[in-house]
Phi, psi and omega in degrees: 000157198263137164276148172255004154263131179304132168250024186184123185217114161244135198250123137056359199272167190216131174214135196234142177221111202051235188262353169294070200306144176232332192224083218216122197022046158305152192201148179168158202241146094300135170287132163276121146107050153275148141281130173231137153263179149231119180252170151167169174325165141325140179044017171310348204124351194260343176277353166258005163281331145288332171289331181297263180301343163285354155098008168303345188212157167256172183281147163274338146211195202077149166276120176255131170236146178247110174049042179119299188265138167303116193232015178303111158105330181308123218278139198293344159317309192306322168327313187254037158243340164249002143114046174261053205223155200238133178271158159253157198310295177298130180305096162283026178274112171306110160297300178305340172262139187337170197271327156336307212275314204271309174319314209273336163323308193296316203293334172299349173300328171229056167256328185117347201255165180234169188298311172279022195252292146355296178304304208274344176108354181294349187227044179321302194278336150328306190294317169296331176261011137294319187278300167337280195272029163274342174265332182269351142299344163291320177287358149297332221215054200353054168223049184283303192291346155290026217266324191245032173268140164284131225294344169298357210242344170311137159304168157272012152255328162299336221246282166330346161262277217301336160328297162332319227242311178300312202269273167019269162346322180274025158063078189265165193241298160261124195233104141279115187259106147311023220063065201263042182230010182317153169024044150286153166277194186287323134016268158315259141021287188292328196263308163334307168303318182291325193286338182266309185296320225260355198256293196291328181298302186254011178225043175019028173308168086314128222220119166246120157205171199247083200223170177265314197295085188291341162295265230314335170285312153278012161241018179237323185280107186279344149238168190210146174251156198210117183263107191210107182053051172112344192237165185287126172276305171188183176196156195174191172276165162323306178319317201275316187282333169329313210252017195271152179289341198269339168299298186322332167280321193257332192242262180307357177267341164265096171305328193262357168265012190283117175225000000 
């Protein structure tokens, strides 16, 4: 069920690089266990606006809040020990190790073990309920009969859900998806999209994104900010940005820049 409290606010913010505006006064809520997407032209702003709130860039002024609190400027480890974590464009997956081996990488972050605990072996059962829940996150994410392939060996829509599945594991409270539907075939794309529903749905997430596929953004998303040129354009349900004209103008009518 959807909330009308926010678990993500950004106030006002503006962020410059030199003389450069990339971000100018935005302002905008996520709903907690909503979908939101953020869209706009090529260079409107939105992958730095993700960076922004992943703590990858600080504001130059304005506030970004997390669950209350001011979280401007925070290093993004600190971020993801508060359940805050963002997937990329580009694959962060070890390709040599199991697609098993890579869930259970995400799940130490909040199993308790330390790397030498590990080595010697003092932390067998910890290491068994990483492994417990590193399979039932592939079987959300129907790649349990995979379990023990190595992740080079994946499709590239397997390799995006095990992305998904890694980030899943650090037990997030909000997962910024990065574009996660790139170079999908049509396919892909549809079963990715059940896989977004199925997280926010039975593990009560907040699914913030960042995409070119615009089906896949009105058909996953209940609300969506529209981003042109560093500033907020405009925001709404799917229906309301189809149909607004300054979208229609600034976005949706270049087809081949549409992000």
């Amino acid at each position: 069920m959807l909330s009308d409290e926010p678990v993500l606010e950004v106030r006002n913010v503006t962020r410059k690089f030199g003389g450069l505006t990339a971000v100018n006064d935005l302002s905008f809520s996520v709903r907690r266990n909503s979908i939101h997407g953020l869209i706009g032209p090529n260079g409107a702003g939105k992958t730095t606006t993700f960076s922004l709130i992943s703590g990858y860039y600080k504001p130059t002024s304005g506030k970004i809040l997390y669950e209350g609190q001011d979280i401007s400027g925070l290093k993004t480890s600190r971020l993801a020990r508060r359940g805050l974590i963002r997937t990329f464009q580009g694959t962060t997956l070890f390709q040599e190790f199991s697609v098993l081996d890579n869930v259970r990488v995400g799940c130490h972050r909040s199993a308790g073990a330390s790397f030498i605990s590990r080595i010697v072996g003092s932390d067998a059962p910890v290491e068994r309920g990483a492994e417990r829940k590193a399979r039932e996150i592939l079987e959300l994410f129907d790649l349990e009969a995979l379990a023990d392939e190595p992740t080079s060996s994946l499709p590239h829509g397997h390799q995006r859900a095990l992305g998904m599945a890694v980030a899943l594991a650090a037990d997030p409270v909000v997962i910024l998806l990065d574009e996660p539907f790139t170079g999908m075939n049509p396919e892909e794309t549809r079963r990715m999209m059940d896989h977004v529903r199925r997280v926010r749905s039975e593990r009560a997430i907040t699914i913030m994104l960042v995409e070119h596929d615009m089906q896949a953004v009105m058909g996953l998303c209940e609300r969506i900010t529209v981003m042109n040129f560093g500033q907020r354009l405009t925001e709404g349900t799917p229906d309301e940005v189809c149909n607004d004209p300054r979208v229609i103008e600034a976005y949706l009518g270049q087809a081949d820049d549409a992000a």
